[in-house]
C-alpha positions as CSV (number, residue, x, y, z in Angstrom):
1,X,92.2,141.1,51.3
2,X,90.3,142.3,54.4
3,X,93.1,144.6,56.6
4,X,93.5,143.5,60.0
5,X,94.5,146.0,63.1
6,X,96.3,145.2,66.0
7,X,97.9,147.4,68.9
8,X,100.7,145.9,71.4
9,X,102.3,147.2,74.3
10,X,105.5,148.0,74.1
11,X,107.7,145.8,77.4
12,X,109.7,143.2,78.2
13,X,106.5,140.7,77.7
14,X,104.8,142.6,74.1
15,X,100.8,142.3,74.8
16,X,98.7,142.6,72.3
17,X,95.8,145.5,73.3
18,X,92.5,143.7,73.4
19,X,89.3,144.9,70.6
20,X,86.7,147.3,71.9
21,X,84.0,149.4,70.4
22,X,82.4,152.4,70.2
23,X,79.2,152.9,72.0
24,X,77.4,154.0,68.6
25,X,79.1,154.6,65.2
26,X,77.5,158.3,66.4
27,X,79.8,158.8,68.9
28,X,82.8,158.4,65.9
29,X,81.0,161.1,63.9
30,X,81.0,163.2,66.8
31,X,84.7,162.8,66.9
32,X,85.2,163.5,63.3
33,X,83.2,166.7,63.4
34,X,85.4,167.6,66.5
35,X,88.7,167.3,65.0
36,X,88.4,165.7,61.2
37,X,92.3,165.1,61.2
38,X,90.8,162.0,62.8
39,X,90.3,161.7,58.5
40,X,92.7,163.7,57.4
41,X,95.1,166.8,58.1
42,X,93.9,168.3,54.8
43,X,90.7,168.7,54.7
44,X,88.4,170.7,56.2
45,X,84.3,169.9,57.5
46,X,81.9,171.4,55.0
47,X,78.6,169.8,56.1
48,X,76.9,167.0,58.5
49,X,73.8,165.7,58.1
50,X,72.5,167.3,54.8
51,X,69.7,166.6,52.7
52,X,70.4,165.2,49.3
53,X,66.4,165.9,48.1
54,X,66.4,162.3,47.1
55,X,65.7,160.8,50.3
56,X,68.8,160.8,52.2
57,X,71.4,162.1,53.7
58,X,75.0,162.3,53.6
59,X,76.9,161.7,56.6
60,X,79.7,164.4,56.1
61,X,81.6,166.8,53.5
62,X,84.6,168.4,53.7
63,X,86.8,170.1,51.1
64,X,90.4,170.1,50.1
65,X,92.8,173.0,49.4
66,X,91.9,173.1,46.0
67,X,88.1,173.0,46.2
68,X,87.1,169.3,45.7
69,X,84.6,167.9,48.1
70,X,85.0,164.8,49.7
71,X,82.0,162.6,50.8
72,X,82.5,160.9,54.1
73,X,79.8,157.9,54.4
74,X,79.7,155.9,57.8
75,X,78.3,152.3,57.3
76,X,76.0,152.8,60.4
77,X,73.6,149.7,59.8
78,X,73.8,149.3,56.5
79,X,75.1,146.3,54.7
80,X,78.4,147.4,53.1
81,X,77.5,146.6,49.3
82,X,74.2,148.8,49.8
83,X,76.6,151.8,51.5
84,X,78.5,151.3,48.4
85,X,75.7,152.0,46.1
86,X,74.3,154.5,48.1
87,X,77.4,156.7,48.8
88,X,77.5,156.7,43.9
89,X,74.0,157.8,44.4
90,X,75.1,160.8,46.7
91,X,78.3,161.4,44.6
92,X,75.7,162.1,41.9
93,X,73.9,165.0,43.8
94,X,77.3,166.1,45.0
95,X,78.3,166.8,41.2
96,X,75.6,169.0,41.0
97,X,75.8,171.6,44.0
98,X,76.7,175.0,42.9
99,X,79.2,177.3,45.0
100,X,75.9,179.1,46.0
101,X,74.7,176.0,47.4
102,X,78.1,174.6,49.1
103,X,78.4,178.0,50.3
104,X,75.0,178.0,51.8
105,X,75.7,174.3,53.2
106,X,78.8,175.6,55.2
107,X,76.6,178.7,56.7
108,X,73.9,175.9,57.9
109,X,77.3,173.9,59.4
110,X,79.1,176.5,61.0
111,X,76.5,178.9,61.8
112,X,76.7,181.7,59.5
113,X,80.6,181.7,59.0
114,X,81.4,182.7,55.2
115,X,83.0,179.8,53.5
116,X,85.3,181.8,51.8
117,X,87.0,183.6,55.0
118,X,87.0,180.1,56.7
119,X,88.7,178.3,53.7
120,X,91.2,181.4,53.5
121,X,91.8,180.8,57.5
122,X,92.3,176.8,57.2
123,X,94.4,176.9,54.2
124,X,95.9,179.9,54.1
125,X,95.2,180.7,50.4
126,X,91.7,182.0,48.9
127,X,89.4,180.1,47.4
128,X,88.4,179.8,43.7
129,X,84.9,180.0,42.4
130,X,85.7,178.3,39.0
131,X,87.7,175.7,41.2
132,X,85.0,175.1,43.7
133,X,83.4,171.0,43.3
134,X,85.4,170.8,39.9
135,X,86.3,167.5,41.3
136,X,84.6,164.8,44.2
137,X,86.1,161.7,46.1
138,X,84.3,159.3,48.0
139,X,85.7,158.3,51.4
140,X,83.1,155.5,53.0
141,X,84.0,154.9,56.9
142,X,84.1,151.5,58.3
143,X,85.5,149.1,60.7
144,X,85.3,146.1,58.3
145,X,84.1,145.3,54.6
146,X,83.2,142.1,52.6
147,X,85.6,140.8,49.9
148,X,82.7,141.5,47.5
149,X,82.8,145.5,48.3
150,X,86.3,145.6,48.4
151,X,86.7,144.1,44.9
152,X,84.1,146.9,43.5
153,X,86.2,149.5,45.4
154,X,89.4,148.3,43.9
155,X,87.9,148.3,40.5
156,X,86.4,151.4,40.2
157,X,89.5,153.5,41.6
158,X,91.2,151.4,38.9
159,X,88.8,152.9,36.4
160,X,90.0,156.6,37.7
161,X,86.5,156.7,40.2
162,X,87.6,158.5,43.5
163,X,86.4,156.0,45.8
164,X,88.2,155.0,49.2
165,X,87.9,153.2,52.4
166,X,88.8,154.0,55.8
167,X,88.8,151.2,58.4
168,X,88.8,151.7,62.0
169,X,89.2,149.8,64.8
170,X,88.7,150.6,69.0
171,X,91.4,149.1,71.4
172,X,91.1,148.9,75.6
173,X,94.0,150.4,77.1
174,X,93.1,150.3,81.2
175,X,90.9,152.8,81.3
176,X,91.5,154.6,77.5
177,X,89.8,153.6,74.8
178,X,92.0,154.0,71.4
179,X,91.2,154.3,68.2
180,X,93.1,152.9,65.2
181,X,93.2,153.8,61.0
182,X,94.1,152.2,58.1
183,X,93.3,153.3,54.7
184,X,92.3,150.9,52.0
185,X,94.5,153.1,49.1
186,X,96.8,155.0,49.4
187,X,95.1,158.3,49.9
188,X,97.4,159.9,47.5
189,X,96.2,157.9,44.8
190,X,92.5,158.7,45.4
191,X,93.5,162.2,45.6
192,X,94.9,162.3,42.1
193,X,92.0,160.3,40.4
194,X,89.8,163.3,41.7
195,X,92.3,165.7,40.1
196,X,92.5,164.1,36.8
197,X,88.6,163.4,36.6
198,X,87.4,166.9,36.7
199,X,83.4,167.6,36.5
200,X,82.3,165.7,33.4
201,X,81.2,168.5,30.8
202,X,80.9,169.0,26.8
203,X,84.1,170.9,27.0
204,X,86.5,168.2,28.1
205,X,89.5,166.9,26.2
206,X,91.7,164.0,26.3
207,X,94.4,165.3,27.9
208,X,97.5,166.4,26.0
209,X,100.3,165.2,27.4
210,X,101.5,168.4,29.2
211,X,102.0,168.2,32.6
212,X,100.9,171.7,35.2
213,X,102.9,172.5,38.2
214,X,101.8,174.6,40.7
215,X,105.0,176.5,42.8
216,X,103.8,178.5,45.5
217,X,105.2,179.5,48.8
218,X,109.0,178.3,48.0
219,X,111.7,180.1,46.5
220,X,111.3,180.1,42.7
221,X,114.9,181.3,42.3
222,X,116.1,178.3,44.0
223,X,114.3,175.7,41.8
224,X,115.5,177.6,38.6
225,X,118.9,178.0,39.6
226,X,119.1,174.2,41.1
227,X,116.4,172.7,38.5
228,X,114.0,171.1,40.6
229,X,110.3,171.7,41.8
230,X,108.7,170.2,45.0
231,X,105.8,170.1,47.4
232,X,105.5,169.1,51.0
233,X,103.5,170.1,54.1
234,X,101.5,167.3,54.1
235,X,100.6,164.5,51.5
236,X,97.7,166.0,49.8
237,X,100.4,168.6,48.2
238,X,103.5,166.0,47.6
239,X,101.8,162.6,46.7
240,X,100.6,164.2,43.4
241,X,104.3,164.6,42.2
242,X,104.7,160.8,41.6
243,X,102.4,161.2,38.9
244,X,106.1,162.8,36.7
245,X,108.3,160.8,35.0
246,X,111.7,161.2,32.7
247,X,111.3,163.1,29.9
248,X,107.7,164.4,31.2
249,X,107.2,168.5,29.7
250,X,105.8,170.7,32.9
251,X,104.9,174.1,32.6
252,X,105.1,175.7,36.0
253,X,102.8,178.9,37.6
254,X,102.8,180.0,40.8
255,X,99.4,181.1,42.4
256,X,98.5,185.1,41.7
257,X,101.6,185.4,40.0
258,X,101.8,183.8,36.8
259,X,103.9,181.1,34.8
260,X,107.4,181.2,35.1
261,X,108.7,178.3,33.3
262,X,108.6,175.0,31.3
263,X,111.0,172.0,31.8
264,X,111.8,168.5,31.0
265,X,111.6,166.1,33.9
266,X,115.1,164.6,34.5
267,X,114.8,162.4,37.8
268,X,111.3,161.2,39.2
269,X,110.3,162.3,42.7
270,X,112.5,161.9,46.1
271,X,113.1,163.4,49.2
272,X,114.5,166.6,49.4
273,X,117.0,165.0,52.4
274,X,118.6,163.2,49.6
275,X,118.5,165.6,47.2
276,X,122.4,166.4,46.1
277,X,123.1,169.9,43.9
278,X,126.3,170.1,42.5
279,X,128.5,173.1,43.5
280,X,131.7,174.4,42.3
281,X,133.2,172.6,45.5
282,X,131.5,169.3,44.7
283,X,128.1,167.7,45.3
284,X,126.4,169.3,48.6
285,X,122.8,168.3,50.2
286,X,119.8,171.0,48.9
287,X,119.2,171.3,52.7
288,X,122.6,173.0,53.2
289,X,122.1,175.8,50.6
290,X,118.2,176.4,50.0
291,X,116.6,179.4,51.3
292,X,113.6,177.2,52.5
293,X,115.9,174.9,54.0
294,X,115.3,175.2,57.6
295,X,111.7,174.8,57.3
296,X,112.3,171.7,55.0
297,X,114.7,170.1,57.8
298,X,112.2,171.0,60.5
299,X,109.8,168.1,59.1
300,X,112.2,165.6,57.4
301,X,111.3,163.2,59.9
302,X,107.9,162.9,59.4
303,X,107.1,161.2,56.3
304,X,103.5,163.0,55.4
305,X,105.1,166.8,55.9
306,X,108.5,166.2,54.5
307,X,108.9,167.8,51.5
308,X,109.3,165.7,47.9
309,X,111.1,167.1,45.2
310,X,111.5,166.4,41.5
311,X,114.5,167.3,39.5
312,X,114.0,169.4,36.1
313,X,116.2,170.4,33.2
314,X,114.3,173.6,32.5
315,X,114.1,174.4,28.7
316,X,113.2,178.5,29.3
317,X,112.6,180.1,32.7
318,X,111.9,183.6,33.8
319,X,112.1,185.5,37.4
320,X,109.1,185.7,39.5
321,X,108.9,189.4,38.8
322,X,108.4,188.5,34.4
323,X,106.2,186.1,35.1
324,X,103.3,185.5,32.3
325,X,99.5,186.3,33.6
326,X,96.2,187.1,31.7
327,X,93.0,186.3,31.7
328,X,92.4,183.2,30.8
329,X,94.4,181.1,31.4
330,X,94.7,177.9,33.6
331,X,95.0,177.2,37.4
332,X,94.9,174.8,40.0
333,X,96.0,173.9,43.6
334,X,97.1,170.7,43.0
335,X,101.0,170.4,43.2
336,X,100.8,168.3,39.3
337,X,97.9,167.8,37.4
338,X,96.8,166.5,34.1
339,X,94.1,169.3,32.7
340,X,91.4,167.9,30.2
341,X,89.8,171.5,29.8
342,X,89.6,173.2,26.7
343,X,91.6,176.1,29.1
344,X,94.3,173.9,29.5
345,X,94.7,173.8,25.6
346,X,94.2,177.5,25.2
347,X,97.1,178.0,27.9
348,X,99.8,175.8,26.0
349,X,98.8,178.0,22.8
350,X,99.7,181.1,24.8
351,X,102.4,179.9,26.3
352,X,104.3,178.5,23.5
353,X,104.1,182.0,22.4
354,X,106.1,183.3,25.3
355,X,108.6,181.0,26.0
356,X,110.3,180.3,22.9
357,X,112.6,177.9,23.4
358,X,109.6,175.4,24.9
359,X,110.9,172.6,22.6
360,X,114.6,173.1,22.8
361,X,116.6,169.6,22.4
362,X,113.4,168.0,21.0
């Protein structure tokens, strides 16, 4: 069903803000290459305007913490079934860049700026070359689409394809002109099809059933004494967290350091406002004894920041400083994932061998 935007004024008499447009859908890339929050808070502009060698060009690229690309069409002219089609047959040349080639993509975008110094200033963590374009989503811009590309959209995210639509409408304020956004999907869910259909390869596996938990920047002490893990700071790193249910096995690493731990899922994810530990004095909110706590309580408010947690009866667990690292052996940014590499398989085999009581209560 076609979403519908509206805007009021906020008085004694509510007014409902009349439609408006852009002058060109131009002028809206412009603003997206100005400030792509416009998109999203979590990615970050990659490319604009490059040639796909097959007689085209995408609109825009952008990549996410952990090294995906994104493909941001506009509809422009063009009849929305035909930007459907046309935004698959860019996907397909997106699968194939190398990190040579993305990297050489972000020089011609930002002027000669090293992609991996500017991911390391946006996110704050380096980038990956083995994670770069491991995964793609498809994000097609528009201010309205027929029920016929809407059911294809709806089908193939159904069938795990990253594909997603962002409508946008312009409202007259006096003078102002405002610009509204809704998403088709939930962005979150999008985000986790990408993560669970890594580049297509020989090598891939069904997956096995274990889950991978990534636990950086937070007090690992805290989420083995209180058996939990969590994610927060924006959606892109808590959505991914609904994926774990009761009685789900997750092995957990934190970034440059190593794995820590393996646990059963006890309670699916909730905020960490409501989350309750119990204390020899009775049941007291996580916000009241975390270290992280403050920084926690400084976003609870804001339902895209606030952090999510997951509660965990942890099966074997070691200290940050005992952690278990080689070569070898799987990672990822995402907050959960479902691995289908071969990697993933060889990282359960070693880790299986170090924490012995994996199975315990099984």
């Amino acid at each position: 069903m076609p979403l519908q935007h509206a805007i009021w004024r906020v008085s004694e008499k509510p007014e409902p803000l009349t439609f408006s447009r852009l002058q060109s859908e131009q002028q809206l890339e412009e603003m997206i290459v100005k400030d792509c929050r416009i998109l999203s808070s979590e990615w970050m502009l990659i490319g604009r305007q490059e040639s796909t060698g097959m007689g085209g060009r995408i609109d825009l690229l952008a990549i996410t913490p952990d090294g995906s690309l994104v493909l941001i069409e506009l509809k422009r002219d063009r009849t929305p079934r035909e930007i459907v089609a046309q935004a698959l047959d860019y996907a397909s040349w997106i699968e194939g860049l190398t990190a040579e080639r993305i990297a050489q993509i972000f020089q011609r975008f930002s002027l000669g700026r090293p992609l991996g110094a500017a991911f390391r200033e946006r996110f704050g963590i380096d980038l990956e070359e083995e994670a770069l374009n491991a995964s793609h989503q498809i994000v097609l811009v528009a201010s309205d689409l027929d029920p016929s590309s809407e059911r294809i959209i709806q089908y193939l995210n159904k069938r795990d394809v990253a594909i997603n639509v962002l409508f946008f409408q312009v409202f007259r304020h006096a003078d102002d002109l405002l610009l509204s956004r809704a998403w088709l999907i939930d962005p979150g869910e999008t985000q986790v099809n990408a993560a669970n259909a890594s580049r297509q390869s020989e090598g891939r596996e069904p997956w096995n059933g274990e889950f991978y938990v990534s636990y950086g920047h937070r007090s690992w002490d805290d989420a083995r004494k209180y058996g939990f893990v969590s994610g927060g700071g924006g959606a892109w790193y808590s959505k991914t967290l609904q994926l774990l249910n009761p009685g789900d096995r997750i092995w957990v690493n934190i970034p440059r350091k190593g794995y820590v731990g393996v646990g059963r899922v006890r309670e699916s994810v909730k905020p960490m406002a409501d989350f309750m530990i119990d204390t020899d004095e009775g049941a007291k909110p996580a916000l009241d004894l975390l270290r992280d706590a403050e920084r926690y309580r400084s976003r609870v408010d804001d339902p895209d920041m606030a952090e999510q947690v997951v509660t965990v009866d942890w099966l074997d667990a070691v200290s940050e400083s005992k952690a278990f690292n080689e070569v070898g052996l799987f990672g990822n940014q995402n907050t959960v994932a479902k691995p289908t590499t071969p990697k993933w398989r060889h990282t359960i085999e070693r880790l299986k061998s170090f924490f012995k009581d994996w199975n315990l209560g099984s």
